[in-house]
VOFIBA-70562 format. One record per residue (C-alpha): x, y, z; residue in three letters. Coordinates in steps of 0.02 Angstrom, whole numbers, padded with zeros to 5 digits, always signed. Each point is the difference from the previous one (the first is absolute). Example, Ala and Ser with C-alpha at 12.3 -4.5 7.8 and 13.67 -1.06 7.14 Angstrom:
+00615-00225+00390ALA
+00069+00172-00033SER
! end
This chain:
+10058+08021+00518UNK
+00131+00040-00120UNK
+00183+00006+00060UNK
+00010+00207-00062UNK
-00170+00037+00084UNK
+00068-00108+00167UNK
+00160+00091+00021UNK
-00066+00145-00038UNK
-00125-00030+00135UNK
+00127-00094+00133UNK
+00101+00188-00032UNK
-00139+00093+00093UNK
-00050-00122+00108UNK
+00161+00077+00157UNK
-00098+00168-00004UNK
-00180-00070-00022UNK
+00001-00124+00138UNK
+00107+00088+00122UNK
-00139+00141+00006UNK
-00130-00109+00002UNK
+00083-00078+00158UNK
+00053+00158+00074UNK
-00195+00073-00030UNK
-00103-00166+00046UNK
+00117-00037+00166UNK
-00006+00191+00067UNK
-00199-00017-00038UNK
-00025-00147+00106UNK
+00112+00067+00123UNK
-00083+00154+00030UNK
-00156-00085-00025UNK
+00034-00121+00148UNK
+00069+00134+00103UNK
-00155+00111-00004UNK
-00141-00139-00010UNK
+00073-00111+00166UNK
-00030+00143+00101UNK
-00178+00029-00058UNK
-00043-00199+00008UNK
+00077-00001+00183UNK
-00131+00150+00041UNK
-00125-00070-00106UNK
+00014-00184+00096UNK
-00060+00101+00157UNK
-00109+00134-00045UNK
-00145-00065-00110UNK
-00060+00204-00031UNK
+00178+00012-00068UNK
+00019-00176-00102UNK
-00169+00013-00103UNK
+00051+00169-00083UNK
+00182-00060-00031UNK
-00052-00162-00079UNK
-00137+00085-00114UNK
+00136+00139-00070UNK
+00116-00120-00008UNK
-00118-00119-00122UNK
-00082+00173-00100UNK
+00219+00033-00035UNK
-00009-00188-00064UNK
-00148+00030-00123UNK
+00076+00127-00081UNK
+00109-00051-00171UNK
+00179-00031+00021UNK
+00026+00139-00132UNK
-00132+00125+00034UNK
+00081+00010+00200UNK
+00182+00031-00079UNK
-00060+00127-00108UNK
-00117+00100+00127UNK
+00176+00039+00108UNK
+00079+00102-00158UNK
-00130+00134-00007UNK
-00005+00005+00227UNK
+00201+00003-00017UNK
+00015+00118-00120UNK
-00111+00142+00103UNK
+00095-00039+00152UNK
+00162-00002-00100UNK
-00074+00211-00059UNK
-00031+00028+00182UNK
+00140-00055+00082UNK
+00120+00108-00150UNK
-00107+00141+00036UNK
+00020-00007+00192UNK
+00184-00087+00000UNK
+00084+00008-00130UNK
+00018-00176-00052UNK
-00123-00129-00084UNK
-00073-00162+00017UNK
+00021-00119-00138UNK
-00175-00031-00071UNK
+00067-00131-00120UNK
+00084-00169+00020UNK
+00047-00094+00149UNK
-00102+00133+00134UNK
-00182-00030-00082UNK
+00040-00208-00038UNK
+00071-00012+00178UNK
-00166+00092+00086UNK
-00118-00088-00116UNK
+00086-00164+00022UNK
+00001+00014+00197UNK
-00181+00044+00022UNK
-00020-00165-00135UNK
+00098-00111+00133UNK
-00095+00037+00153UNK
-00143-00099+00008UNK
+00058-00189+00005UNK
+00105+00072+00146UNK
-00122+00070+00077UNK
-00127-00137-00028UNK
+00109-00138+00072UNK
+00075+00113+00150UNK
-00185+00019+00061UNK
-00022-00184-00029UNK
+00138-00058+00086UNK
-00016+00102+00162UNK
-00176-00011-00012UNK
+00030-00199+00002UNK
+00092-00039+00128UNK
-00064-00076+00150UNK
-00080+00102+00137UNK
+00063-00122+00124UNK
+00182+00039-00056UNK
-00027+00200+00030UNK
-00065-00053+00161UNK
+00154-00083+00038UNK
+00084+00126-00043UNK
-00085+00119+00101UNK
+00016-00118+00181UNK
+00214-00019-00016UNK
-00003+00190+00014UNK
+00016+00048-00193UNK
-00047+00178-00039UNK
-00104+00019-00146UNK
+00163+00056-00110UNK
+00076-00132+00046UNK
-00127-00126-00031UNK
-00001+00061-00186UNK
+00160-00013-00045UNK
+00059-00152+00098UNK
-00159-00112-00012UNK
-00123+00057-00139UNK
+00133+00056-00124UNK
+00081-00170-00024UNK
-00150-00082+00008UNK
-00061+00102-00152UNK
+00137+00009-00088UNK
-00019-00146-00103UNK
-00168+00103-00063UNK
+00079+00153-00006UNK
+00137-00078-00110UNK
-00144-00071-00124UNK
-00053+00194-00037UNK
+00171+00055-00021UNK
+00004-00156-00118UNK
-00146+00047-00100UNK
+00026+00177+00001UNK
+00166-00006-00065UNK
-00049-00106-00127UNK
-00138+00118-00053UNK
+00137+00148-00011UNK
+00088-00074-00094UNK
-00106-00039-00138UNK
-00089+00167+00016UNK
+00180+00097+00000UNK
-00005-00049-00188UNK
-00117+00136-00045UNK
+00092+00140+00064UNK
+00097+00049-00146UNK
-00149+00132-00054UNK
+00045+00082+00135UNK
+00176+00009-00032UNK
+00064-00137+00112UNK
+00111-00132-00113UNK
-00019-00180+00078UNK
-00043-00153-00097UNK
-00146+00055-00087UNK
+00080+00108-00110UNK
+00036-00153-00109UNK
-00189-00041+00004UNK
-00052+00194-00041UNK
+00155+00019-00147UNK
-00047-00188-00052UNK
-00193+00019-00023UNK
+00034+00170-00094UNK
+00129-00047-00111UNK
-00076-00172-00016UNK
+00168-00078+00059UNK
-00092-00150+00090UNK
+00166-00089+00053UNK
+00046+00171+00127UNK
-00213-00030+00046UNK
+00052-00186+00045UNK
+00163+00036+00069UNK
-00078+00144+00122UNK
-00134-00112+00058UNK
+00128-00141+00032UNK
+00104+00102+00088UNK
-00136+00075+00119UNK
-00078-00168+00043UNK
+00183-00080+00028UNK
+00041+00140+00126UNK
-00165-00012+00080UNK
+00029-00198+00018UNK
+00171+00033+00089UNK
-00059+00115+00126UNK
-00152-00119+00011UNK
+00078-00121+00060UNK
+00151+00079+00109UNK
-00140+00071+00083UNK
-00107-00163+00010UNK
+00153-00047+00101UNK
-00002+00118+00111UNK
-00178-00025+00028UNK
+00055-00169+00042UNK
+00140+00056+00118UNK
-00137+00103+00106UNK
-00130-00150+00003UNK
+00143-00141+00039UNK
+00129+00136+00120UNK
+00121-00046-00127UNK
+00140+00130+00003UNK
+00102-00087-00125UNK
-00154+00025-00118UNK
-00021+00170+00064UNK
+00169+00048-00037UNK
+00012-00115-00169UNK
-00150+00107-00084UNK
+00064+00181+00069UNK
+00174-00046-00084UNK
-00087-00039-00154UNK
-00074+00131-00006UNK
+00138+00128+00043UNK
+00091-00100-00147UNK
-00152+00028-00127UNK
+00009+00194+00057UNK
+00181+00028-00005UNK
+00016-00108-00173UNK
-00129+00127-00072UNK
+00071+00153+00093UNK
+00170-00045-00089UNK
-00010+00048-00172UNK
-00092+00179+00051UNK
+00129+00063+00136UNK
+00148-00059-00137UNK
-00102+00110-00139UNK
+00032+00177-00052UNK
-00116+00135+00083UNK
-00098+00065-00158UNK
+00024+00203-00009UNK
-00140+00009-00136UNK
-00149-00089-00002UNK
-00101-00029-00177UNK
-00183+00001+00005UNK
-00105-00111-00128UNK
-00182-00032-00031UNK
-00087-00161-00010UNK
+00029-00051-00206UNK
+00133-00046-00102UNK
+00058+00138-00056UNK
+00025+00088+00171UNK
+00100-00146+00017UNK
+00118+00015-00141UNK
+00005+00194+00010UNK
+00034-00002+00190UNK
+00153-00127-00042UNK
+00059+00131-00120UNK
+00012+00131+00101UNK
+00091-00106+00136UNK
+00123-00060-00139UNK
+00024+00189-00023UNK
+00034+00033+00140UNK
+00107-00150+00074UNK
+00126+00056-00151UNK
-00003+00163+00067UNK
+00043-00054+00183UNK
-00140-00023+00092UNK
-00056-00150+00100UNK
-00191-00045-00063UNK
-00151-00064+00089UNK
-00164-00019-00097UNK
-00166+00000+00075UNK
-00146-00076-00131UNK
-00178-00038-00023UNK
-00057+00178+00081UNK
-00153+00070-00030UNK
-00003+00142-00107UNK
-00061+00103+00170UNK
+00132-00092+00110UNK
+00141+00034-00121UNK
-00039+00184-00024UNK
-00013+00044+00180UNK
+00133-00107+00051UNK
+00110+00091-00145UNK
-00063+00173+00086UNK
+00067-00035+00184UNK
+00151-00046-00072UNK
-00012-00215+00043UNK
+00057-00003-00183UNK
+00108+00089-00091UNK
-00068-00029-00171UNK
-00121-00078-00119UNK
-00111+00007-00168UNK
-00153+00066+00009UNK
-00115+00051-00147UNK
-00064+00169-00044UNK
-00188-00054-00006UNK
+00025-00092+00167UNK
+00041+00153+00082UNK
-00126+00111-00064UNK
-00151-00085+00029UNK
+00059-00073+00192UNK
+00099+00115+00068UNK
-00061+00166-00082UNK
-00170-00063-00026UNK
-00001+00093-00193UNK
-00162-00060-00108UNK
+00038+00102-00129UNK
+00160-00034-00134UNK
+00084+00138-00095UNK
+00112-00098-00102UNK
+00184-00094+00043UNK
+00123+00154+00010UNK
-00136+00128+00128UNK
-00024-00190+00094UNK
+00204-00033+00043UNK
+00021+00182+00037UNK
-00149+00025+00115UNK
+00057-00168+00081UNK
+00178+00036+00028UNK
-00048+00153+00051UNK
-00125-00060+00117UNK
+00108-00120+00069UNK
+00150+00110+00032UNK
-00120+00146+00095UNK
-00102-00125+00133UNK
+00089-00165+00015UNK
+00184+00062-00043UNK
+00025-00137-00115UNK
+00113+00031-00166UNK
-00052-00067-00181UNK
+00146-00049-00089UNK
-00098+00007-00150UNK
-00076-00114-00118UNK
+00100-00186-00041UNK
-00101+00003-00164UNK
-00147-00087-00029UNK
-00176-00023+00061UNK
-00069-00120+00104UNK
-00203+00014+00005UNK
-00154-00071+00050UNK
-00079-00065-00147UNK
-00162-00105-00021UNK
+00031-00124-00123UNK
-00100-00141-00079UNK
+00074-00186-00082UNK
+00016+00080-00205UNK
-00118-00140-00070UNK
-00125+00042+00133UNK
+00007+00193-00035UNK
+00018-00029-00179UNK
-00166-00114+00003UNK
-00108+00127+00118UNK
+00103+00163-00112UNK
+00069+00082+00156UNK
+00137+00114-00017UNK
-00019+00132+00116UNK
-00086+00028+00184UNK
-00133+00089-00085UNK
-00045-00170-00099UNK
+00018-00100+00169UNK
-00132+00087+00097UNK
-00146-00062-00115UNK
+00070-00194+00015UNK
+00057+00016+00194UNK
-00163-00020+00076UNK
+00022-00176-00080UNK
+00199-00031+00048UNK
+00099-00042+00163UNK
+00137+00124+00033UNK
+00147-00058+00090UNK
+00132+00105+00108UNK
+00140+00011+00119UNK
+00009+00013+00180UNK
+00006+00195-00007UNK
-00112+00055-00163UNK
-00184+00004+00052UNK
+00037+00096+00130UNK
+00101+00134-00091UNK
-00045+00173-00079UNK
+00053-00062-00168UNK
-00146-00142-00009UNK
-00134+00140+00066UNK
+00045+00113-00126UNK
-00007-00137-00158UNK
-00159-00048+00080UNK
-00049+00194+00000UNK
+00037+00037-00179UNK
-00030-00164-00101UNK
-00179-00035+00126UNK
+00068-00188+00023UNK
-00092-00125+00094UNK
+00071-00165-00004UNK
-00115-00165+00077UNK
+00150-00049+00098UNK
+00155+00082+00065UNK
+00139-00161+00073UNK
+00181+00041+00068UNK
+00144-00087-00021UNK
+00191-00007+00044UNK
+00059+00062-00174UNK
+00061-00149-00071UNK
-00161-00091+00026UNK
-00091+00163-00074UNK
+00101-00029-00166UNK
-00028-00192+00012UNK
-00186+00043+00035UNK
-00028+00095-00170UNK
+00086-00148-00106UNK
-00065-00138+00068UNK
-00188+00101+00000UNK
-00057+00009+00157UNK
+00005+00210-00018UNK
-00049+00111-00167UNK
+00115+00136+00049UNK
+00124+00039+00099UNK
+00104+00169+00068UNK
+00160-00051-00056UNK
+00175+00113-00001UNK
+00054+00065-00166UNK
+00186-00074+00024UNK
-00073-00172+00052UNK
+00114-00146-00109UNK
-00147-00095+00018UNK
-00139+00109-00110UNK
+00119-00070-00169UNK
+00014-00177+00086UNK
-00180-00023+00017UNK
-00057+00112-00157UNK
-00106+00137+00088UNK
-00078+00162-00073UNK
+00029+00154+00089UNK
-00145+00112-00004UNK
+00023+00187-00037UNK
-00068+00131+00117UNK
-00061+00125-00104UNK
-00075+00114+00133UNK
+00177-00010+00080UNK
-00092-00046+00162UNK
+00191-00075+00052UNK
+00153+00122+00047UNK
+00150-00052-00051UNK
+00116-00135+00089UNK
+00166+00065-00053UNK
+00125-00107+00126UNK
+00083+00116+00109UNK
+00145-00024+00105UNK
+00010+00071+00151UNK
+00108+00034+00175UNK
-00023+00059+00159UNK
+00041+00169+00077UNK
+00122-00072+00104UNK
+00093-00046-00182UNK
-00049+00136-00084UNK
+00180+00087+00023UNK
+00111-00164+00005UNK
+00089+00035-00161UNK
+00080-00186-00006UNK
-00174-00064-00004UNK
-00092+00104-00125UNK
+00143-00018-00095UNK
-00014-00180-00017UNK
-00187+00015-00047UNK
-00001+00150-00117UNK
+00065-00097-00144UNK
-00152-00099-00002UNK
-00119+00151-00033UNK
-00091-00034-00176UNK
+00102-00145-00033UNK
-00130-00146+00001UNK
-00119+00004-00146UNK
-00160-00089+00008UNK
+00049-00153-00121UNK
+00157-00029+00116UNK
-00097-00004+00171UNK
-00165-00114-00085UNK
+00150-00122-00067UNK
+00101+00009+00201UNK
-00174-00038+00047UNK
-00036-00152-00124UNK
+00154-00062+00041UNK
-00054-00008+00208UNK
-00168-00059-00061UNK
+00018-00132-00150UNK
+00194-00054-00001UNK
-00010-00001+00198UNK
+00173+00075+00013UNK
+00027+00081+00156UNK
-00049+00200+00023UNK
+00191+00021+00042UNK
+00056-00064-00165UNK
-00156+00114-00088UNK
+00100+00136+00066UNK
+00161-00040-00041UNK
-00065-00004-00176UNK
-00080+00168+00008UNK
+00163+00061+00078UNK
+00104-00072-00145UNK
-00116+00112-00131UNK
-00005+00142+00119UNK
+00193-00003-00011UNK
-00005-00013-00194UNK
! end
């Protein structure tokens, strides 16, 4: 790891881990404190204990990911009832969803070894219990308890451990922890923040490992010095990590970015834009294009890009396209009237979807356009994003142009571009301001049947900003200001020169300024 690429790592690294801490720790907390009760009634009621166990090992099966991303949509209805009946609303997006998700993930070692360890103790010892006059109450808690407790300590033990690991993909979802070095690193292909998130993640779960490995210890030996040893260590992990958040300014606007590069650098803009103008920044990144718009609607952010094309196939579920100027009015327009959202405007260029092909490949098969594809593609493996199979804008190509590939793969983007070099796709749908079409010499292929809207990038703000005139003025001035050749080059600097999305934007600030 190089020493820029460390410290600028080891920078992020107070507000990174003491989330992750603060998220994984009130998971396993709340996980404990629902899932002893349920093993205690399990232990005695086998009708009761079969059902528990079974939900608690479906929860298990499902992916980490998947189970944090099923609370934003449940959160976000609840969030619309409980404005319409009182007034306020439930965050839908960041800690709430990771911390419900993350709870039912901690349950079942808990469970598990709760049953096991009441379920194991001696029958003659209950019995004993029973004939000194012990009522049931208080055989649990002053003979089976500490008898199980070593057990119980082991599924705290492993649970924790698994929360902790599993905490790193919450940053979809708009919770930062420690895997928002892996998500920024694998997208920006900065593999020494991928290393140093993974590091960091495994070295905390080894600590509280092992603190708790001594507790588990204390219980099994009646050690109280061990006992006491491990819950000091781990008040001191907590409160080390707890520091550098309670010392930190509250953010008053929060910056919303999608899940590429250029989100990155264009949601560091906009916080540079507005830290000079006063304001103390958060940013929340690698949103879906879903998650960020809704999120952007209730007002969890304050602002973000978006793209014109985005908007008008997703949200407003438009097939048709009458041409750039009728697309940004209709979509301001739209978005002022039913989700109260304000488009500044345009910053300037065009970011679109774009199949594209390696040039010597195209030039050898003569593709230039879709229409030209569609007689090869039957032949040729297409390759995509997360998001773009599923999306109006890939029905619609496949509507007009009649394209039928043999094989469809998805890919994280940088793997997608990496995919079409090295040959292991034909094509790919690539975004028009991509640094990385001129670094790996690909042909864009024209759509004459216009089957694409446009993707002008849009920046907008919420409708609880719309009539802050310190904040739109700090943004106005970037209206129409970023041309297309300026944004591919910020973006070829993130993507080939590996400089840092924060120093893309200072660049692009430094022209916008000129």
């Amino acid at each position: 790891m190089s020493g820029n690429a460390f410290a600028a790592a080891l920078a992020l690294l107070p507000d990174y881990l003491g989330q992750h801490v603060v998220l994984s720790a009130s998971a396993v907390l709340l996980g404990s404190a629902i899932s002893l009760p349920l093993a205690i009634a399990a232990s005695r009621s086998r009708r009761l204990g079969g059902p528990v166990l079974a939900i608690a090992s479906i929860v298990q099966t499902i992916p980490g990911l998947a189970l944090l991303a099923l609370f934003y949509p449940l959160l976000l209805v609840a969030s619309n009832v409980t404005v319409a009946l009182l007034g306020w609303r439930i965050p839908a997006l960041g800690f709430l969803p990771a911390l419900l998700a993350l709870t039912l993930y901690s349950m079942l070692p808990i469970l598990r070894n709760t049953v096991a360890g009441l379920s194991g103790i001696d029958p003659a010892v209950k019995t004993a219990a029973r004939a000194v006059g012990m009522t049931s109450r208080q055989s649990l808690t002053m003979v089976e308890l500490p008898l199980a407790a070593p057990v119980i300590m082991a599924g705290i033990r492993i649970s924790a451990v698994w929360v902790i690991g599993t905490a790193t993909l919450s940053t979809p979802v708009g919770q930062t922890s420690l895997g928002n070095y892996i998500f920024t690193g694998l997208q920006t292909e900065n593999w020494a923040f991928v290393l140093f998130g993974c590091v960091a993640a495994a070295s905390l779960a080894l600590v509280v490992d092992r603190l708790l490995a001594i507790a588990e210890t204390g219980f099994s030996r009646r050690s109280r010095k061990r006992l006491i040893a491990a819950l000091g260590g781990i008040l001191i992990v907590i409160a080390a990590s707890l520091y550098p958040l309670v010392t930190m300014d509250v953010a008053e606007v929060t910056i919303g970015a999608k899940n590429f590069e250029e989100q990155y650098t264009l949601s560091a803009l906009l916080a540079d834009r507005l830290h000079k103008a006063g304001f103390r920044t958060a940013r929340r990144a690698d949103l879906g294009s879903t998650v960020v718009f809704r999120a952007l609607a209730s007002g969890e952010i304050d602002t973000y890009v978006d793209y014109s094309g985005t908007i008008w196939a997703n949200e407003m579920h438009r097939t048709d396209s009458p041409g750039r100027k009728p697309v940004l009015m209709q979509v301001a327009q739209w978005l002022r009237t039913t989700r109260g959202i304000t488009a500044l405007g345009s910053l300037g260029f065009e970011n679109a979807y774009v199949l594209s092909m390696r040039s010597d490949r195209a030039k050898t098969l003569g593709i230039r356009t879709l229409a030209d594809l569609a007689v090869y593609a039957p032949n040729l493996t297409i390759g995509g994003d997360y998001e773009f199979f599923s999306r109006p804008e890939w029905k619609s190509m496949v509507n007009s142009y009649g394209l039928n590939f043999a094989r469809q793969r998805t890919y994280q983007p940088t793997f997608m571009y990496r995919a079409v070099r090295d040959g292991d796709v034909d094509v790919i749908a690539a975004f028009s301001t991509d640094g990385r079409i001129a670094q790996y010499d690909l042909r864009l292929l024209a759509d004459p049947k216009s089957a694409l809207p446009p993707y002008d990038a849009m920046l907008l703000v919420s409708g609880k900003r719309a009539g802050d005139v310190r904040f739109l003025a700090a943004l106005k001035p970037l209206i129409g200001k970023i041309n297309l050749s300026a944004m591919q080059q910020a973006n070829l600097m993130v993507d080939r020169d590996k400089r840092t999305p924060e120093e893309a934007a200072h660049w692009l600030a430094g022209r916008i300024v000129r």
